[in-house]
N, C-alpha and C positions, 0 to 999 in steps of 0.2 A: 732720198736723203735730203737735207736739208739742203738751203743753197745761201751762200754770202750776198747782200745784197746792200745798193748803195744807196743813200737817201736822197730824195732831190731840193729840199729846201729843208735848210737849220736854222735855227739858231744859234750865232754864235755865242761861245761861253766863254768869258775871260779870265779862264783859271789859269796858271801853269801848272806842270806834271810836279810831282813829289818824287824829289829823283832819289829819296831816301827806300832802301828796298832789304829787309829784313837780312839781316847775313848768313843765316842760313840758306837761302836759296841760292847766295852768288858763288859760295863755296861748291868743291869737289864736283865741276860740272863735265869730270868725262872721266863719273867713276863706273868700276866695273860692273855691271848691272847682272853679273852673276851674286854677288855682295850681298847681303840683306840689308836692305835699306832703311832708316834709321826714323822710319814710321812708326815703332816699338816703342820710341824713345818720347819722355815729355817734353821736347823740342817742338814735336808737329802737331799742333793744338786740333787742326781740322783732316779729316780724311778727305778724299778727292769727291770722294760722294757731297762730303755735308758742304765741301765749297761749291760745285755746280749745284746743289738746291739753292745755297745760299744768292749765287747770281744771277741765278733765275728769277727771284725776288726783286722788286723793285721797291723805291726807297720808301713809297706810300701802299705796300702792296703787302694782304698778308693772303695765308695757305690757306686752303679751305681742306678738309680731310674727311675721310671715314665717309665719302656719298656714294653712292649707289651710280651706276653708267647708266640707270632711266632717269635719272634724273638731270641727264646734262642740258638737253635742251632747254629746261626749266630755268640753269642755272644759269648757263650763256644771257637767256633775258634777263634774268635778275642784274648779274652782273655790271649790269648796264648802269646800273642806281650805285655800286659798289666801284669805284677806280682802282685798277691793277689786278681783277681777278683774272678775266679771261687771257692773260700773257700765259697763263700757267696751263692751260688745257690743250696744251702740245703732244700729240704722242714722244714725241722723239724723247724727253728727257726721262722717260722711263726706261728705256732702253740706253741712254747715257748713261742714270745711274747703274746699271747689270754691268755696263762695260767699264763705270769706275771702280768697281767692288772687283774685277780681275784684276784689273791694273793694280788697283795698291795692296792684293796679295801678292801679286808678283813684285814688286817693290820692298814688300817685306820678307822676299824669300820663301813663301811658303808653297808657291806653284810658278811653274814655267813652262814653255812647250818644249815637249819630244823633239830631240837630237834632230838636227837636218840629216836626212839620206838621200840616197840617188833619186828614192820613189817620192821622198815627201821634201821638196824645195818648197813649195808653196808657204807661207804665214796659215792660209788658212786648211789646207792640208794635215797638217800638225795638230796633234791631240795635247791636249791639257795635263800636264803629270801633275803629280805632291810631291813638293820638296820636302816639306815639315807639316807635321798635322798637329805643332803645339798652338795652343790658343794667341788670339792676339787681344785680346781683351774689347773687342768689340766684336756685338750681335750679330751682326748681318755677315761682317766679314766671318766668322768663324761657322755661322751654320753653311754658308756657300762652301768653304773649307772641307765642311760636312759630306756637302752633296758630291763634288768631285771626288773625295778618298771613294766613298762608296759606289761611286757608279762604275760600272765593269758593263762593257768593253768602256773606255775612254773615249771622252768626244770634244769638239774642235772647238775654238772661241766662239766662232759664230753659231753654233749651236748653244752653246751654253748660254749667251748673251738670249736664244729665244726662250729655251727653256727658264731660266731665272726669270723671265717676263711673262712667261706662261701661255706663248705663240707656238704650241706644237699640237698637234691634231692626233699625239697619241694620246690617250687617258691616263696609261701606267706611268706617264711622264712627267704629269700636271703635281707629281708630288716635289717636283724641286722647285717650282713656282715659289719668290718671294714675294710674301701677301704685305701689305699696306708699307712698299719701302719706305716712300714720303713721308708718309707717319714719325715711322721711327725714326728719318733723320733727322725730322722735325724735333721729335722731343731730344734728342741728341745732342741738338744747338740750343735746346731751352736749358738742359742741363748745365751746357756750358758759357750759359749764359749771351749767347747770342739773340736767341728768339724767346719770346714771352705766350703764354697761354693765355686766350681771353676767349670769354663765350659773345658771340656776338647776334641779336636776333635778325636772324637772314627773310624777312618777308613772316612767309606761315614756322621757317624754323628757327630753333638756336643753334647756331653752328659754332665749333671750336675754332677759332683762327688761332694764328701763331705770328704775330708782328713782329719785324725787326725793330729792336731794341739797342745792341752795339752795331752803331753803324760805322763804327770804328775801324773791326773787324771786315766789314764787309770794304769801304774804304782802302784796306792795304792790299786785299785780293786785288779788288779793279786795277788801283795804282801797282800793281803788280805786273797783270797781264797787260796795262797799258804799254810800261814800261819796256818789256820785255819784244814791243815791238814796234819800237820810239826809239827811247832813247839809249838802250842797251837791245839793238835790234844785231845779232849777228852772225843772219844768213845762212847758218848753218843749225842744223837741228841737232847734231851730232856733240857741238858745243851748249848748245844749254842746257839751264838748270832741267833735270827727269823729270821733278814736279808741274814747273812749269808748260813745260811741252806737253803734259800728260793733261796738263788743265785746260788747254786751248786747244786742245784734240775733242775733250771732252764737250769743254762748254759748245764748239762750233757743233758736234754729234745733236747736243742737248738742244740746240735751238735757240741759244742764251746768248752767243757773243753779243750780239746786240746793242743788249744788258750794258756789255762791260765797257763798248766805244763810245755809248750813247753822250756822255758830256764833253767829249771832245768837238774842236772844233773841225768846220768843214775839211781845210787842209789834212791836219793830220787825222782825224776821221778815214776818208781816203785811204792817206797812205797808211794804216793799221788795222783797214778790212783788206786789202791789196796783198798786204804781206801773209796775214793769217791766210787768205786763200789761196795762196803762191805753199805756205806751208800745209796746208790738211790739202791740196793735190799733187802732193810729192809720189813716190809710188812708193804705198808701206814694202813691196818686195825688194826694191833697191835699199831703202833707208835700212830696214831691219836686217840685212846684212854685214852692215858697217862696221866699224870697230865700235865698240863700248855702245852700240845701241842697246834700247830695251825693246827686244823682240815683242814682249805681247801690248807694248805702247802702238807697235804697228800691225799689229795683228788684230788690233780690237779698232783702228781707224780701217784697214781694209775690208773689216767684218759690216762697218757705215756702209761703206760706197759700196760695199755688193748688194746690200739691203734696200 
């Protein structure tokens, strides 16, 4: 699993934070997370996936897509000639994305884990049920949907997180495998106007990038999960906003925090890798007990650290 790590010489940057912070996020922050969450709704513009690709991004950085795995070594050198490709050739955020595509079904109500019993206390223990098998109007999220109704016997987060990644060594398995998820996030955020399509000639090819375009958008995320552990920092995970908690579970999973501290200065830098790592090593078995937690929020971070 990835690890938080601290920089040893900055640049400092003389911004202040944007203590402005969308109001939907500060609202209803220890609602019942049996509830269906209000992901349905044209409130929430970005799914949790398309925001961890999106801060994975950097500000001069675009996605490269659709290559081939013999081709990486080639690329990594190329890369060299291109600034901000190689950030992107992490395994981890592929498997961040599988574990955000749980989480904001669970968020929407549509899957949760099996009741606790005497035999299965454990988060990862517990099998995956369907709450609702109605559509949610997105791709990814609704064929995953797909796979869990159909799969008999039932299986755990951290399985499914391999399976959807396509890290299982059965064959009969490799059919739940989600193929080019980047992709479709990609054109996801083109659609909705975050990200732009351009062919760009890479050496001997053309390759399709995907540049940030609202950097707007990507702006209120950052200032977001800045915030959240700055200046509305409140020690308890129990009280913050779902989404948020669910994003800095993700983005640390994804390999991206980074990303999000990067123009902070060295003080608070510090103190907002400190805190995020004081929070993603809580134990998901105590936190996912709590009152008004969301179980498969820690069920999909203790699915990281076992991995």
């Amino acid at each position: 699993m990835t690890t938080l790590t601290h920089r040893t010489r900055r640049a400092e940057v003389g911004k202040n934070f944007e203590k402005k912070v969308e109001s939907d996020d500060d609202t209803n922050q220890e609602r019942n997370p049996d509830t269906e969450d209000s992901g349905d709704s044209k409130d929430i513009r970005l799914t949790l996936m398309e925001e961890v690709l999106l801060l994975g991004l950097k500000d001069k950085e675009v996605l490269l897509l659709g290559l081939l795995h013999s081709f990486r070594a080639y690329l990594l050198f190329s890369s060299l000639l291109f600034k901000g490709y190689t950030s992107f050739w992490n395994d981890c955020i592929s498997s961040g994305l599988r574990g955000g595509i749980l989480i904001e079904l669970a968020m929407r109500g549509r899957i949760s884990l099996e009741p606790l019993t005497m035999r299965k206390k454990r988060l990862l223990d517990r099998k995956v049920l369907v709450k609702s098998d109605s559509p949610t109007g997105d791709v990814l999220l609704d064929e995953t949907l797909k796979h869990i109704k159909a799969t008999d016997p039932t299986e755990t987060v951290q399985t499914w997180i391999e399976l959807l990644t396509g890290e299982t060594w059965n064959p009969f398995k490799l059919q739940y495998q989600l193929r080019n998820v980047r992709e479709r996030i990609a054109k996801n955020l083109v659609e909705k106007g975050i990200l732009t399509t351009e062919k760009q000639n890479f050496l001997l090819f053309d390759m399709t990038t995907h540049p940030v375009t609202n950097t707007t958008e990507k702006q209120r995320l950052v200032k977001k999960l800045q915030a959240s552990v700055l200046e509305r920092w409140v020690n308890d995970p129990q009280r913050m906003d779902r989404r948020t908690l669910a994003l800095l579970v993700l983005a640390h999973s994804s390999d991206v925090l980074e990303n999000v501290f990067s123009s902070l200065t060295d003080d608070k830098y510090d103190m907002a890798m400190n805190r995020a790592k004081d929070l993603v090593e809580l134990d998901p078995e105590v936190e996912g007990t709590k009152h008004s937690a969301t179980e498969m929020i820690w069920a999909v971070l203790a699915a990281f650290n076992k991995s």
